[in-house]
N, C-alpha and C positions, 0 to 999 in steps of 0.2 A: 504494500500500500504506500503510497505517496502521497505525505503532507499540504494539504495546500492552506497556504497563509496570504488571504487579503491583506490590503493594503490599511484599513482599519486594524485590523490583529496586528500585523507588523508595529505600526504607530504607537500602540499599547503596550507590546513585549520589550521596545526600544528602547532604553535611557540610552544619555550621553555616557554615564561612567560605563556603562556595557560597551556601548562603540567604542568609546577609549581604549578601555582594557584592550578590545578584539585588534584593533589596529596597530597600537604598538606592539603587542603579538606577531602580527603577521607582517611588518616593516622586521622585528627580530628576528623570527624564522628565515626567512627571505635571507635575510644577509649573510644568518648561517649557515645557509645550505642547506635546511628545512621544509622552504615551500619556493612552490614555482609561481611563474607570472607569466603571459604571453600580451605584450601591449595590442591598446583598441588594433582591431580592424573596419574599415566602413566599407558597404557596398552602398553606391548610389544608383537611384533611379528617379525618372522625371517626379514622380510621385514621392518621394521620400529620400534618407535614409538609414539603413539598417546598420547599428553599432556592435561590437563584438567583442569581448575581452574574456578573457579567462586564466583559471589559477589552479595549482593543485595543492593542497593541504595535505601531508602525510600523516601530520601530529595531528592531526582532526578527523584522519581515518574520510576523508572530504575532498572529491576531486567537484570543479562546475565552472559554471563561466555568467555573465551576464550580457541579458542581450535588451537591446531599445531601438524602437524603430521610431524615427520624427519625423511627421509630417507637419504640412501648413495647420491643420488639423490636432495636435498636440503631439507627444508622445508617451509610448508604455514601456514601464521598464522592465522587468522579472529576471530572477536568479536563480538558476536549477542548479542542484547540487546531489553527485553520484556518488555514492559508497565505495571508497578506492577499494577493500578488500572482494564486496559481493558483486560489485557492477553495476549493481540497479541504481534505480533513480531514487532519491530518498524524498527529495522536497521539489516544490515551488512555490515562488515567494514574489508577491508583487512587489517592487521596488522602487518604488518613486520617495517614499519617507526615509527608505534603507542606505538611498544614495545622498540623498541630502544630511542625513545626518553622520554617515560616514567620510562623507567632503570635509563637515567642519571636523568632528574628531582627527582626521588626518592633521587639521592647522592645529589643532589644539595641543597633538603628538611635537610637534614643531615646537609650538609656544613653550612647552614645557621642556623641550632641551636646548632649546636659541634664545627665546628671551631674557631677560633681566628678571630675578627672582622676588623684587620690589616692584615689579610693573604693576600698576593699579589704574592705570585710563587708557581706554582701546579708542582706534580711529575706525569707521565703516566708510570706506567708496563703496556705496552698491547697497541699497536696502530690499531686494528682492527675496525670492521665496530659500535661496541658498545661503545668505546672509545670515538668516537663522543660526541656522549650525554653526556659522561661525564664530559668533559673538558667544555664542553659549558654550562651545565647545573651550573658547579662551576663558572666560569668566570657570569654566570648572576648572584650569588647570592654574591660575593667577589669583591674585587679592583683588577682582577688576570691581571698582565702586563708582566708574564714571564711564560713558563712551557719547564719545558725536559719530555724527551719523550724515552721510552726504549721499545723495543723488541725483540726478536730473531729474527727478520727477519729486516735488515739497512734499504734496499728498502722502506718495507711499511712505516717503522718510518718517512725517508725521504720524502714523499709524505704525508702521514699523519701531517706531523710537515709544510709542505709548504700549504696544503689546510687551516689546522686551524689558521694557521698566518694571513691568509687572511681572513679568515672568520670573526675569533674574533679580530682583531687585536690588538693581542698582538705577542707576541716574541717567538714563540714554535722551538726548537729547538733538533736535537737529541741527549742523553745523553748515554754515551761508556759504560754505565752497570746499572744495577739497583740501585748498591749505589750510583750512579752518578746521578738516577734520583730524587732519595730519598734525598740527601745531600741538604740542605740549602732549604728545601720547608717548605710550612706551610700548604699544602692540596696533599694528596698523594691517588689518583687513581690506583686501582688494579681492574684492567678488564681480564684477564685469561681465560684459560682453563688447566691451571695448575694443576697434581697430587701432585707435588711435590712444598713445599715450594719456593715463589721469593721475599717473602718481611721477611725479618727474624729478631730478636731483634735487634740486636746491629747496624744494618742499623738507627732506629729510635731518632729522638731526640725532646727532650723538645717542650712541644705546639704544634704538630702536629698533625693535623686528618685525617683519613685512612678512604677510602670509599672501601669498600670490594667488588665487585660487582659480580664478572666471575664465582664462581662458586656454585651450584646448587645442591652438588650433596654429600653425606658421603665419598664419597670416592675421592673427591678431596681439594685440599690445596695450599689456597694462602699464608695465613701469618702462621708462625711456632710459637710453642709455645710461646718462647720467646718475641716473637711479643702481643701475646694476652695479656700474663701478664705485658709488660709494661702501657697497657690503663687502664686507670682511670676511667674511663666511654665504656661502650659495648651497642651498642643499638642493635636489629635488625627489621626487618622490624615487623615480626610476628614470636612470638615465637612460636606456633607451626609450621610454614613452617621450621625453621631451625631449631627445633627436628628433622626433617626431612633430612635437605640437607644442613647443615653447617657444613661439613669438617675442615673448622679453631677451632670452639667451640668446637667439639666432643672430643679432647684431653684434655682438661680442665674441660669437664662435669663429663669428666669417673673417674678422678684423683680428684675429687670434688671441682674443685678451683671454679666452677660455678656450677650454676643450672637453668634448663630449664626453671624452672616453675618460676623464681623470676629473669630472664634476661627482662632487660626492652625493651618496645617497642617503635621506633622512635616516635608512635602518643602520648605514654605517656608522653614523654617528652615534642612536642608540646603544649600539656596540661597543661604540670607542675604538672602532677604527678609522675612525675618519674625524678630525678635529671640527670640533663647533664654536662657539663664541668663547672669545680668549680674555677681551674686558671686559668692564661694563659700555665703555663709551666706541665701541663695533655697533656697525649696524647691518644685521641679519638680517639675510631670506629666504623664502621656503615659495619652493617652486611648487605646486601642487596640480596633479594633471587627473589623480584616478587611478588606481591599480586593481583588476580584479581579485587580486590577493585581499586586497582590503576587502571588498564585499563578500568574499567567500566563507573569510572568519567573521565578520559581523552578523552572514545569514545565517554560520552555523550556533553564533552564541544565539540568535530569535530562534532559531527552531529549537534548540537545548529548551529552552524555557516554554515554547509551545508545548511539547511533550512533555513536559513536566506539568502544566496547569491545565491540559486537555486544550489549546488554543485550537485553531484550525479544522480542518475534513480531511479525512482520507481516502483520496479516491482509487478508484479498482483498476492502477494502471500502473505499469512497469515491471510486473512479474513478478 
């Protein structure tokens, strides 16, 4: 029988300290030679397109992958996950909560080995539906008792800045421009779909770390050069995904200030094999693209807990 877990059930079964825990897991596995990753694949067609990524968990007895198709129309996400030992299919898990709150927990994994361990006011570019995780994910790993909060759009910020108040309760408030968001923070959130640079150098100051999150793609851009070369430390999630789809590095790689193959990985750092933040007054970033590692442990801590409280149906399929 094969679990299935709406998108409601998932939301329910999820906290942030469960995704925490799952992610830095599976950024540690990873770099021990523990668990696999194979970054996104896309197929396009006029109508859409169709995302791909997948991972194998050996320590979770857990091989699967996640898949989303986007149209003009929206997009669905779902993560199936196989029994390395029997083969079968064990789960599926609608994913659209799954993925956003494992987005921010990634930044949060970050915040908590790059940040300043006194950081207590976060910056948000970006108050949309993925911002969420972010601020919550930082606020569980920091003292955070203040954040502004920037968009192009007032409305959403306004709304956005009044639910997070109440959520986390702390002080989110909306800030009149990006350097306004960016000014006096110690943990600065960049959630996007921006082509064009919103976080740019001389916005930036001493001790600061920069969760880079919104975009996926070469041809988009959050932080502008200037921005890149004042960090002291660059992590990303996985260096081959962002050969791939890091739009902020790709100007730096071509000009050779960087290199692909010797950019360190969040799980290395975890590790301590790879150095992270060396003072307080470095200013850190965390490249973040998506790993289906990461959603693989995070579906399998929700299912662990579906089957433990009865969550979900079990349907009469996969043998």
């Amino acid at each position: 029988m094969v679990r299935y877990l709406k998108e409601k059930e998932v939301e329910g079964l999820l906290t942030m300290p469960l995704a925490l825990e799952m992610v830095e897991r599976s950024l540690r596995d990873r770099a021990l030679g523990r668990a696999v990753d194979v970054p996104r694949a896309r197929a396009h067609i006029p109508a859409g397109t169709l995302h791909m990524m997948s991972a194998g968990a050996p320590e979770l007895g857990l091989i699967g992958y996640k898949a989303y198709y986007a149209t003009d129309k929206g997009t669905r996400y779902f993560v199936q996950l196989f029994g390395t030992e029997s083969g079968k299919l064990e789960a599926i898990l609608e994913a659209s909560c799954l993925g956003m709150v494992r987005t921010g927990a990634a930044s949060g994994v970050a915040t908590k080995y790059l940040a300043r361990e006194d950081a207590s006011v976060a910056g948000m570019i970006g108050a949309g539906k993925q911002a969420v995780g972010q601020l919550e994910a930082v606020c569980a790993v920091r003292g955070i008792r203040a954040a502004k909060v920037w968009s192009r759009d007032p409305e959403r910020v306004r709304k956005f800045c009044e639910t997070m108040s109440a959520r986390l309760g702390i002080e989110a408030r909306p800030a009149e421009s990006a350097a306004d968001a960016v000014r006096g923070t110690h943990v600065v959130n960049v959630i996007t779909k921006a082509a064009a640079p919103v976080l740019t150098g001389e916005l930036l100051e001493p001790g600061q770390h920069i969760n880079a999150a919104g975009s996926n793609s070469l041809i988009r851009r959050e932080l502008d050069e200037a921005a890149v070369r004042r960090c002291a430390a660059i992590a990303a999630d996985s260096r081959g995904t962002a050969r791939n789809e890091c739009g902020d590095l790709l100007p730096l790689v071509e000009k050779g200030y960087l290199d692909w193959n010797t950019l360190a990985e969040l799980g290395e750092i975890i590790t301590g094999r790879a150095p992270g933040r060396q003072a307080d007054t470095d200013v850190t970033l965390y490249e973040s693209h998506g790993m289906a590692v990461q959603d693989v442990y995070v579906a399998a801590g929700a299912l662990r807990l579906a089957r433990e409280r009865g969550v979900g149906v079990d349907l009469p399929i996969g043998g």
